[in-house]
Residue frames relative to the residue before (quaternion, step in Angstrom):
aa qw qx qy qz dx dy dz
X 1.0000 0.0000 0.0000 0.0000 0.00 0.00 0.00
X 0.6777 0.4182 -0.2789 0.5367 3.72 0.76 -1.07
X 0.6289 0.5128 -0.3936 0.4320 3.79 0.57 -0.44
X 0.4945 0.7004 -0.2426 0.4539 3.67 1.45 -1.48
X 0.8382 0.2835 -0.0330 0.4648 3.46 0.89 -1.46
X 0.5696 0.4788 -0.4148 0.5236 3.13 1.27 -0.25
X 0.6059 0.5904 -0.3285 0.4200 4.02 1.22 -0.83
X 0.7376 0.4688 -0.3046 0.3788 3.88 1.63 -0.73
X 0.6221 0.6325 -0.2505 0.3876 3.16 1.76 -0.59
X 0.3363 0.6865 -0.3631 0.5327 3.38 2.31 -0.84
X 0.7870 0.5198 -0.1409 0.3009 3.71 -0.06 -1.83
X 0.6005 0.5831 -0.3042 0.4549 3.26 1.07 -0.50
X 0.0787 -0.6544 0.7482 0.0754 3.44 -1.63 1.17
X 0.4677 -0.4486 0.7431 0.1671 2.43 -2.34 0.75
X 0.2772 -0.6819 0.6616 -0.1431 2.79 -1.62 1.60
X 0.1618 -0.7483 0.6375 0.0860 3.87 -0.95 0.67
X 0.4171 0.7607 -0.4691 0.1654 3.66 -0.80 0.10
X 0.5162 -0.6115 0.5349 0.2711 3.63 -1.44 0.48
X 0.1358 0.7792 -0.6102 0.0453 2.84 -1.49 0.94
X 0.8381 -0.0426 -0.0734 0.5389 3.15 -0.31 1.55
X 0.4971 -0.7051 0.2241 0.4533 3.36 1.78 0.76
X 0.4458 0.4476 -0.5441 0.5522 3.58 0.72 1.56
X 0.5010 -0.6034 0.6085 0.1207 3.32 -1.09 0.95
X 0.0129 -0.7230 0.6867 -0.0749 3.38 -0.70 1.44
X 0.0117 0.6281 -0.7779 0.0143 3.60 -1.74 0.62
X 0.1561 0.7590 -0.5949 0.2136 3.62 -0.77 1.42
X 0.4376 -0.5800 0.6161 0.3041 3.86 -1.22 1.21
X 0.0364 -0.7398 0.6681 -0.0706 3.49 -1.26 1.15
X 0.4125 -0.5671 0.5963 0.3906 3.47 -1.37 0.79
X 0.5555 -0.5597 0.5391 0.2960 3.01 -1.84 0.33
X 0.4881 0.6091 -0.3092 0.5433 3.63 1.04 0.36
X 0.7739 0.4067 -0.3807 0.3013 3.38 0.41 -1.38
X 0.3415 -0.7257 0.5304 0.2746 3.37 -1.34 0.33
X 0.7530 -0.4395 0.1812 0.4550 3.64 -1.57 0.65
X 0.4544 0.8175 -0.2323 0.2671 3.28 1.40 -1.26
X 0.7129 0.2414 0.0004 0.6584 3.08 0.48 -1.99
X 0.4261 0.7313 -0.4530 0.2800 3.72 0.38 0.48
X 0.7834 0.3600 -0.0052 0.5066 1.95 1.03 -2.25
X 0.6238 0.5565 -0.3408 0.4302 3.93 1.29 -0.58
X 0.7286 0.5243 -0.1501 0.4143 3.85 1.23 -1.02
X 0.6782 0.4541 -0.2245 0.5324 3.45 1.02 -1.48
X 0.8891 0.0781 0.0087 0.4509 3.25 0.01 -1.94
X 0.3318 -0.8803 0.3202 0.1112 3.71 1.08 0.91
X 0.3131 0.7090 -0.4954 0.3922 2.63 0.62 1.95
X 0.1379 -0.9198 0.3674 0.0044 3.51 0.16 1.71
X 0.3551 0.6862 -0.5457 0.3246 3.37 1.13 0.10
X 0.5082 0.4662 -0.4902 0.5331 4.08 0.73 0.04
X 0.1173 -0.7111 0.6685 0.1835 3.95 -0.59 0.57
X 0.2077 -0.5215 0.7585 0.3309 4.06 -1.66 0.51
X 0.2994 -0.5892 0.7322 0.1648 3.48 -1.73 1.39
X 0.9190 0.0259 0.2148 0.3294 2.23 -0.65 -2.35
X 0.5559 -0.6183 0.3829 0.4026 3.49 1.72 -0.52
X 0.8333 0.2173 -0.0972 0.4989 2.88 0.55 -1.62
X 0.8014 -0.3732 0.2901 0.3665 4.05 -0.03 1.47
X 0.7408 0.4711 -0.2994 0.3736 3.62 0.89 -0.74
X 0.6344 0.4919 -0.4117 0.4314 4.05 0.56 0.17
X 0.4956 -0.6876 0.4855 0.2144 3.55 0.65 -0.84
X 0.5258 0.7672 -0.2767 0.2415 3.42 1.32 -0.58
X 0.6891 0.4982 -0.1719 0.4974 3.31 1.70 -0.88
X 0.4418 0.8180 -0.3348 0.1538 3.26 1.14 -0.36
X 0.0538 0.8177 -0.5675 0.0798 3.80 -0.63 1.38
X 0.6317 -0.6520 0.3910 0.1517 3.40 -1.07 -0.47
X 0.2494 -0.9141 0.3067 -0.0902 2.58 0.49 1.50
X 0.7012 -0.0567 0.2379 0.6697 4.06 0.49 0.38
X 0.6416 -0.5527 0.3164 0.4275 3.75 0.94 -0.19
X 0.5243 0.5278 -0.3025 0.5958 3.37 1.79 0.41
X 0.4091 -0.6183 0.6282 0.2361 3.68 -1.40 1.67
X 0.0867 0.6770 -0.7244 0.0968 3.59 -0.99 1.21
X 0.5360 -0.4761 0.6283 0.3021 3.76 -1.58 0.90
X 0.3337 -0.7019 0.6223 0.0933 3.70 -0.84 1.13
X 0.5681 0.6437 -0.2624 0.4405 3.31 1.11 -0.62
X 0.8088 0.3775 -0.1378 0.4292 3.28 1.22 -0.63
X 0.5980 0.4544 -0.1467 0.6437 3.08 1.69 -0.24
X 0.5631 -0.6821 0.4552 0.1021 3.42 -1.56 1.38
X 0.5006 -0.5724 0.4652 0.4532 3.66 -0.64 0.49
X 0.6689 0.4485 -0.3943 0.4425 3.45 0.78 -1.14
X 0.5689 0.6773 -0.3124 0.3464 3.41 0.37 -0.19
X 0.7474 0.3006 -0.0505 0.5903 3.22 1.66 -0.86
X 0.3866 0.5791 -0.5710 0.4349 3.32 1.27 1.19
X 0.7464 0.2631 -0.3640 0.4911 3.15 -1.63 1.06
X 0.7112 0.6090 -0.2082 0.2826 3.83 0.90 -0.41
X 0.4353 -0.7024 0.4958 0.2671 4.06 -0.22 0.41
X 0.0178 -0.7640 0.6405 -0.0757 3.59 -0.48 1.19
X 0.2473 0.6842 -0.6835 -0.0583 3.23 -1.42 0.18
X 0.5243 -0.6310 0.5658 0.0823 2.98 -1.69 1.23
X 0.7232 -0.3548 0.4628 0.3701 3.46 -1.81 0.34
X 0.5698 0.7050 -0.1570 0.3920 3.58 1.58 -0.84
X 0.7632 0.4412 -0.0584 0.4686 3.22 1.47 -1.29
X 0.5281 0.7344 -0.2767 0.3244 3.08 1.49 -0.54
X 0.7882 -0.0014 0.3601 0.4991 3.11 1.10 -1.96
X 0.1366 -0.7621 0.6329 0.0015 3.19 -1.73 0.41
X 0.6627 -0.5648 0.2984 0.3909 3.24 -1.07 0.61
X 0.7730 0.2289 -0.1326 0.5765 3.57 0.79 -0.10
X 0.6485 0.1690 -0.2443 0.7009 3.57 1.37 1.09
X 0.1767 0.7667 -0.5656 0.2470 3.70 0.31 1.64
X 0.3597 -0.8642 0.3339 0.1109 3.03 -1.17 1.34
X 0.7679 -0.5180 0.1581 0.3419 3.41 -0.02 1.20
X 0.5405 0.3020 -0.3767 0.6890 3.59 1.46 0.18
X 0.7231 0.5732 -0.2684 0.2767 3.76 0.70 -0.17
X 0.3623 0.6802 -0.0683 0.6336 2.55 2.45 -0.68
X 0.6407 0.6582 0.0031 0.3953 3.04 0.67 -1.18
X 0.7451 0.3819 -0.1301 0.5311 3.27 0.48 -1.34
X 0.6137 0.5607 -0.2853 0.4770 3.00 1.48 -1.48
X 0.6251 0.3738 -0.3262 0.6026 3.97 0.08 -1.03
X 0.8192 0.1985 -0.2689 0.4660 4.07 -0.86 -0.36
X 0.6728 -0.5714 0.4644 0.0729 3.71 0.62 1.24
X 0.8003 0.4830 -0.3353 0.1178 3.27 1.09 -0.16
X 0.2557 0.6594 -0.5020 0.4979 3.80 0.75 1.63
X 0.1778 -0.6607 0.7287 0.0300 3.20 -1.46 0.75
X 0.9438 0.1197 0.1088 0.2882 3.30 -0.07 -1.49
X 0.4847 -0.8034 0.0682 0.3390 2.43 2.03 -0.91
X 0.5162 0.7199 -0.2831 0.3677 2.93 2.03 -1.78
X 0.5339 0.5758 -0.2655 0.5594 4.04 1.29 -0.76
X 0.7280 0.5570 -0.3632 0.1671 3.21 -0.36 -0.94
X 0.7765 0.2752 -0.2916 0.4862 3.41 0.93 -0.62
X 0.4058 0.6713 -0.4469 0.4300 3.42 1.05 0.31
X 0.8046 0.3727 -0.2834 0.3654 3.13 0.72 -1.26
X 0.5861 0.6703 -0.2901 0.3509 3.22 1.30 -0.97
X 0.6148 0.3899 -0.3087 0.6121 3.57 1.08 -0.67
X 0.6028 0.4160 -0.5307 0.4265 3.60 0.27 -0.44
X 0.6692 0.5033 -0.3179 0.4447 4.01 0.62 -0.84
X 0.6040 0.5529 -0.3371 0.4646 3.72 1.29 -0.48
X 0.6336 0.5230 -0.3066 0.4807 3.32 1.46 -1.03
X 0.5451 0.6669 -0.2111 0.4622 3.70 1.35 -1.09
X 0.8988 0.0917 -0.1402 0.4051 3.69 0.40 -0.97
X 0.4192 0.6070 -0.5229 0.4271 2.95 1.65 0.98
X 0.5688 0.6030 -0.2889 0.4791 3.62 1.13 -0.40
X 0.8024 0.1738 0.0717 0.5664 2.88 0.57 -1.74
X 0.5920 -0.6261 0.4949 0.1120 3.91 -0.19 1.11
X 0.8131 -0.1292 0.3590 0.4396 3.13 -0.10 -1.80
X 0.2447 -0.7628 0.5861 -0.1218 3.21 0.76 1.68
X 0.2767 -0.5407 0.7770 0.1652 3.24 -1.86 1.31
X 0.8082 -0.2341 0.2561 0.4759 3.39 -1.93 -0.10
X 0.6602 0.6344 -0.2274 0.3317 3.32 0.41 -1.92
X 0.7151 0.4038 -0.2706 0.5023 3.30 0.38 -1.86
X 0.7977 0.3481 -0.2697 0.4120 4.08 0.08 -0.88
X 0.6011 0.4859 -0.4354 0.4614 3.72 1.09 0.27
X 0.6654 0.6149 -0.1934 0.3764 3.11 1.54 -0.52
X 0.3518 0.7548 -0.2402 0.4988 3.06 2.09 -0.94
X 0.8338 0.4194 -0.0670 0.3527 2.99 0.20 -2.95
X 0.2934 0.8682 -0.3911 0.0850 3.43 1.44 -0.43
X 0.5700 0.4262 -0.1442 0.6875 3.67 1.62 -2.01
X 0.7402 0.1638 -0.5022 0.4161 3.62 -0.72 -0.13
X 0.3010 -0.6027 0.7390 0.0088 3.18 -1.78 1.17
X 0.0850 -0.6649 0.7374 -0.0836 3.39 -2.02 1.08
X 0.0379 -0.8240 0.5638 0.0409 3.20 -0.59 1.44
X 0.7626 0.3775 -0.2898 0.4381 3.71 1.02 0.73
X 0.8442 0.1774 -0.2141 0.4583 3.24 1.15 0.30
X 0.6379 -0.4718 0.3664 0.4861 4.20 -1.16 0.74
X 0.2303 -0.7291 0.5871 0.2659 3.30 -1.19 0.88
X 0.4570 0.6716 -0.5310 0.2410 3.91 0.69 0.22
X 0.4390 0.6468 -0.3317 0.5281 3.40 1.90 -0.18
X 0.5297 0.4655 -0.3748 0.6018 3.97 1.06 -0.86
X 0.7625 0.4749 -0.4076 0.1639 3.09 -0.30 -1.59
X 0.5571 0.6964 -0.2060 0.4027 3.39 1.48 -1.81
X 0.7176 0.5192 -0.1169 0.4493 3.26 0.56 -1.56
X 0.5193 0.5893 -0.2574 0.5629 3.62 1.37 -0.96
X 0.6812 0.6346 -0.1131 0.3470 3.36 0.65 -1.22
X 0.8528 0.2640 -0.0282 0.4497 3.11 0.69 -1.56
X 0.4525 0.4811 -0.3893 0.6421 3.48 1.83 -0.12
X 0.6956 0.3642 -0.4718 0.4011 3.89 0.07 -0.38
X 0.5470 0.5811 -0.4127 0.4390 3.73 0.81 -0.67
X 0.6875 0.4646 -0.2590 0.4944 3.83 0.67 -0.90
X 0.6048 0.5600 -0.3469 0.4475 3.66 0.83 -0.92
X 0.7024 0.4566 -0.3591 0.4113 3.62 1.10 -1.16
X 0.7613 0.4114 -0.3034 0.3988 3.47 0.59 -0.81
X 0.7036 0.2390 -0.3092 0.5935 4.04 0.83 -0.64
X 0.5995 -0.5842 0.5123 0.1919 3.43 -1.70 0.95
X 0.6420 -0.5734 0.3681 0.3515 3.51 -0.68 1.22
X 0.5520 0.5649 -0.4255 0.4416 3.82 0.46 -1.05
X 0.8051 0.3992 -0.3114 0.3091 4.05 0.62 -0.59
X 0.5597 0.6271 -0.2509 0.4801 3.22 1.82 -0.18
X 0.4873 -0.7409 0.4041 0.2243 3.71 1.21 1.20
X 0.0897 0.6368 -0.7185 0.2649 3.48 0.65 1.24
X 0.2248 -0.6233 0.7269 0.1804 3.67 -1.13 1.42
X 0.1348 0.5260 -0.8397 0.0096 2.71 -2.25 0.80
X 0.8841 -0.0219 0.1136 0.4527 3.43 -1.92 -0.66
X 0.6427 0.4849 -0.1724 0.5675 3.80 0.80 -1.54
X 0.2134 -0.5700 0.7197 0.3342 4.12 0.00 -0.97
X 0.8307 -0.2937 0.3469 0.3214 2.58 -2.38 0.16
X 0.2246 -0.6453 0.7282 0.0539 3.41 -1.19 1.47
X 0.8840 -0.0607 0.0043 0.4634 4.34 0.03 0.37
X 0.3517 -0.6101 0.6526 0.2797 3.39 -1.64 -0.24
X 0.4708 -0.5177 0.6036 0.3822 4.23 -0.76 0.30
X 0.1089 -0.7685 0.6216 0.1054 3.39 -0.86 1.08
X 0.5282 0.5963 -0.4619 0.3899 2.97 -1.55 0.87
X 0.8763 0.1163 -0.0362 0.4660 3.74 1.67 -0.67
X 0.7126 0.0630 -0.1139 0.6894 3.17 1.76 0.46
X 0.2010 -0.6991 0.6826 0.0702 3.57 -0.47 1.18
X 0.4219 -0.6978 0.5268 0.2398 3.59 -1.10 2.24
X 0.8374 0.0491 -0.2858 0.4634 3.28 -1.67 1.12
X 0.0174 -0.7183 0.6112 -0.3320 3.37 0.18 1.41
X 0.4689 -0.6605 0.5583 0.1793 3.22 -1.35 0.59
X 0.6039 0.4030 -0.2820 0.6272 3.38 1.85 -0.31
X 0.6749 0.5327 -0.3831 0.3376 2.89 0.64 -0.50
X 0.4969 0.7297 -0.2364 0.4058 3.32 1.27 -0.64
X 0.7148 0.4832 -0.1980 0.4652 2.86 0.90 -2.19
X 0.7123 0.4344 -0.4082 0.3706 3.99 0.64 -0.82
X 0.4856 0.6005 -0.5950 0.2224 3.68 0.84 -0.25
X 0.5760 0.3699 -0.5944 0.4220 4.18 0.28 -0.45
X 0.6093 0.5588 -0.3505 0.4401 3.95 0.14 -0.41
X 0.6571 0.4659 -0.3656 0.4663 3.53 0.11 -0.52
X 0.0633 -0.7263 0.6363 0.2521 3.20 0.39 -1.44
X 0.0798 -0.7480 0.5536 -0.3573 2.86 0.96 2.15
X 0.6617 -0.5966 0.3052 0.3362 3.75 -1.19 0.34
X 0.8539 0.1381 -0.2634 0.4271 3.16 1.28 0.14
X 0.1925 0.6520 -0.6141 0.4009 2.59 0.63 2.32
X 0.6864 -0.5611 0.3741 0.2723 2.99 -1.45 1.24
X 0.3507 -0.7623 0.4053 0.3629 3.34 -1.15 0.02
């Protein structure tokens, strides 16, 4: 047993990397996966474990500015590399315009989805500006919703990408080192009573795990 454990603590690497613009440095199994990194080490659950296997969407973060399934991808893998979480995006009284969004077009039920998709749609209209139907149904394809209409996403997809084109990212309260610097006006007045109400949804920072 002591040899067993003394043989996992050998194996382990030490990993550097951003997350959510804080500088992280953490001993990782060579197994573990970005997922349970990010849910165990630096306990930040807005990444959800579905299915495991890449095909629900639930885990989805940002990788270098790319939506990647954390679930599929190794901590080691994500040394040296820029992550941000559902975490980094926003706050209840600094929501980013696809959060906003979701909130005003109703489109969340339960929730366990929601921040999957939303970063997958961050990863989407950073590429793609101004997504037609096609291009953002195609995107939404991996993130799966087993309780609510996705023409609500789609809408909501929509109208947060319209805003994104016309105000400059810096006002959409991407957290880093500084915090949120605004909220996208026009879809969610900060410290709202709705706004509030979507932070268990969001899987904002002070949602439970």
């Amino acid at each position: 047993m002591v040899e067993r454990a003394y043989a996992r603590r050998t194996m382990s690497t030490t990993i550097s990397l951003r997350v959510n613009g804080q500088d992280e440095r953490h001993d990782v199994e060579p197994n573990q996966t970005l997922l349970a990194f990010l849910r165990d080490t630096l306990d930040l659950t807005g990444a959800k474990e579905g299915c495991n296997e890449g095909e629900c969407g639930a885990c989805m973060v940002l990788v270098d500015g790319r939506a990647v399934n954390s679930c599929l991808m190794l901590a080691v893998e994500a040394d040296g590399r820029e992550i941000i979480t559902i975490e980094g995006i926003g706050d209840a009284e600094h929501l980013h315009p696809l959060q906003a969004a979701f909130l005003k077009h109703t489109a969340v039920q339960c929730g366990f989805c929601t921040p999957g998709m939303i970063m997958t749609a961050i990863g989407l209209l950073a590429e793609n500006p101004d997504p037609d139907e096609a291009a953002v149904r195609e995107a939404m394809a991996g993130s799966l919703c087993r309780c609510t209409g996705y023409r609500q996403i789609l809408d909501a997809i929509h109208e947060a990408a319209g805003v994104m084109r016309v105000v400059p990212a810096v006002e959409f309260g991407m957290r880093g080192p500084a915090g949120p610097s605004g909220v996208a006006p026009g879809l969610m007045a900060p410290g709202s009573a709705e706004a509030a109400a979507g932070v268990k949804v969001l899987g904002l920072p002070e949602m439970a795990p």
